[in-house]
N, C-alpha and C positions, 0 to 999 in steps of 0.2 A: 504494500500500500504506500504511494505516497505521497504527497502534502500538497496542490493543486492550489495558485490562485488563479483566479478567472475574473480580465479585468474588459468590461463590455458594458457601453451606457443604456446598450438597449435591451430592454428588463424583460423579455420575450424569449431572447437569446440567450441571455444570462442564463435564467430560470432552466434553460434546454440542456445547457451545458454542464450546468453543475448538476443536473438529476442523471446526468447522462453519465458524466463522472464519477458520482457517486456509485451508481449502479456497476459499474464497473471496479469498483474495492478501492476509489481512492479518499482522502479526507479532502472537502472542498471549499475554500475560503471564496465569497466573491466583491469583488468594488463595482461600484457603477463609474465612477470617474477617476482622474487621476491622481487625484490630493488625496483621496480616501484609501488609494491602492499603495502610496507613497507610504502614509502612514502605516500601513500592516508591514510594509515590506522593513520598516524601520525595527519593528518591535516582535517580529513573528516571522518562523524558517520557514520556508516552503522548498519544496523539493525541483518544483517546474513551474510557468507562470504561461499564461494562453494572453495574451495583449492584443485588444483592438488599437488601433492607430486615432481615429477619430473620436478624443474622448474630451469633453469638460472638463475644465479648471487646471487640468495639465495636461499637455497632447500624449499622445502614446509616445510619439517620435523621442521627446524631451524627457519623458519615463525610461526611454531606454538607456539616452545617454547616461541618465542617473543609476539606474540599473549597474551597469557596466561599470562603471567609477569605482560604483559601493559593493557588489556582489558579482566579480570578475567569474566565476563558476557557474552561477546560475542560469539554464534552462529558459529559453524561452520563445517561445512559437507564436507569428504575429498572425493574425486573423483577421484579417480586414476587407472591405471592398474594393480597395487601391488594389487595383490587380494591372496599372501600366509596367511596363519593364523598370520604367522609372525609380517607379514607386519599390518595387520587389529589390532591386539597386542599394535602392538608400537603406530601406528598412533592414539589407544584411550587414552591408557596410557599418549602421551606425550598431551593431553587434548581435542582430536578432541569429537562432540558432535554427530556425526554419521559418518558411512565408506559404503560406497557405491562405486564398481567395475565397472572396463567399460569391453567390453559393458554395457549400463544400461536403463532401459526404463524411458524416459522421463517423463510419470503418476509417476512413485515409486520417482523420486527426486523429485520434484513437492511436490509431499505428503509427507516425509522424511523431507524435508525443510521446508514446514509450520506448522509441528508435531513441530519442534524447536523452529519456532519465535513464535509459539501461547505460548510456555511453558517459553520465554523466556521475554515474558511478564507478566506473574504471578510475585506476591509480593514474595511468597515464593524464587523465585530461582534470586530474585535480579533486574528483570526486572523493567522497567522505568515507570513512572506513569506519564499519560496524563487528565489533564481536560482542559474546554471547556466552556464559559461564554455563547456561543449559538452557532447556525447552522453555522452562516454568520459569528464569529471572530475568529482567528485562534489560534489553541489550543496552550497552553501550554504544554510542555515535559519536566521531570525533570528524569535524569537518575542519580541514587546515585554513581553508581561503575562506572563513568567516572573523577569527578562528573563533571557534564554538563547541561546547560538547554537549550533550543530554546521556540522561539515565531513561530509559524507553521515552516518553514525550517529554522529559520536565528535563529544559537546562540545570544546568549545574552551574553553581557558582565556584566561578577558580580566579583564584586570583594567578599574577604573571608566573610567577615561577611554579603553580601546581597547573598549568595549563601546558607550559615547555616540557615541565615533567611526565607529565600524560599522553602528551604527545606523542614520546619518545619512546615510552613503554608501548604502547600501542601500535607506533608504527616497526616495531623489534619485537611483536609478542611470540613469547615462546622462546626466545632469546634474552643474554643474559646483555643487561647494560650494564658497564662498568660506573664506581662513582665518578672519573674523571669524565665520560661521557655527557656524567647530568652538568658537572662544573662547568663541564667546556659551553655547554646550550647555554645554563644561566647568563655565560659572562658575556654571550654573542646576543643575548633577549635585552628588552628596558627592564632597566635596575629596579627593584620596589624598595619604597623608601626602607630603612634601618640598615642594620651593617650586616652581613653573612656572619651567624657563628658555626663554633666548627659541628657541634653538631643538628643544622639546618637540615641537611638533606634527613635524615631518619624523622626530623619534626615533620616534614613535609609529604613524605611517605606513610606516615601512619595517618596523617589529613587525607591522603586520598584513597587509603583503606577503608577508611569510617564514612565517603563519599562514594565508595563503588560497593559499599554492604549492601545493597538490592541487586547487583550486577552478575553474582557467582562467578566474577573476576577474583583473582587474589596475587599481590602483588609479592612474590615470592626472594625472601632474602636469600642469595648464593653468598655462603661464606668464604670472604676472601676472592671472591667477584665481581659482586653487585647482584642485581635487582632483575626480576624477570616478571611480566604478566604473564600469570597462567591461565587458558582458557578452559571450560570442563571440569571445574572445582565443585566438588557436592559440597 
């Protein structure tokens, strides 16, 4: 399943698309205009975004720019009437990741749309990597180009250095990180205010044990190592 907004001023079409959506297993946010879609996009992840061009209070076109500024990874498939060559031109150019005309049959966006999110979860193009301690606890999400994580839908709050650290675990799970590997991330991330003491890292590590308790992740001390996530912990 995953996280659809649908940003379309004409409340007919809307209406079409997110039952449409929904019916097909995803969760669907929608705006009618562009200051409203602005707003969500500021405060709420979504996974792929379906963008009309002709919108109120802020064009699609100037959505996108914005888009692309602020959420370089994200998904998004423009849907409009502008079907000149012109039009299809700018709307890639200015970073859309597909152009799709209306009329349009509902199989081809459908298909078109999950062409996207399948590819925009590949490591190659930046997408966000998810594991999973078992069936029953709720996965972890660590997306780098937000950067951002959640425990199943509910972000996490991390401050800089248990975010670097998470990171790093996450993208080596199953592997052992040395302590000089987390120094080294710390000292290349922004500084959080107070001094490092010497024993930070083990403070930091137990923070994000008692933050990944719902995850049936477990962040494993190797002695005279370092640190490994393990995944498939009862």
């Amino acid at each position: 399943m995953s996280n659809l907004l649908i940003i379309e001023d004409d409340e007919l079409l809307r209406d079409g698309l997110s039952a449409q959506f929904t019916q097909a297993g995803h969760s669907v946010t929608a705006a009618a205009d562009g200051e409203a879609a602005k707003a969500l996009l500021e405060t709420h992840r979504f996974d792929g975004v379906v963008l009309d061009l002709g919108l109120p209070k802020i064009s699609g076109m100037e959505l996108l720019r914005w888009v692309r500024k602020r959420l370089p990874a994200l998904p998004v498939l423009i849907l409009t009437a502008r079907d000149g060559v012109d039009d299809r031109v700018q709307g890639l150019n200015a970073g859309a990741d597909d152009y799709l005309t209306k009329p349009f049959n509902m199989a081809e966006l459908q298909a078109r749309l999950g062409a996207l999110l399948r590819r925009a979860r590949l490591p190659a193009f930046g997408g966000s990597l998810e594991l999973a301690g078992s069936q029953t606890a709720r996965p972890l999400r660590v997306d780098a180009t937000l950067p951002q994580a959640w425990l199943g839908d509910e972000a996490l709050e991390l401050t800089q250095r248990e975010w670097a650290l998470l990171s790093l675990l996450v993208t080596h799970a199953g592997r052992v990180v040395s302590r000089e590997d987390v120094l080294e991330t710390w000292q290349s991330e922004p500084g959080e205010p107070g001094a490092l003491a010497s024993n930070a890292l083990e403070v930091y590590i137990h923070r994000l044990r008692r933050k990944l308790v719902d995850s049936g992740l477990n962040i494993r001390n190797v002695r005279g190592l370092g640190y490994m996530l393990e995944t498939g912990v009862a």
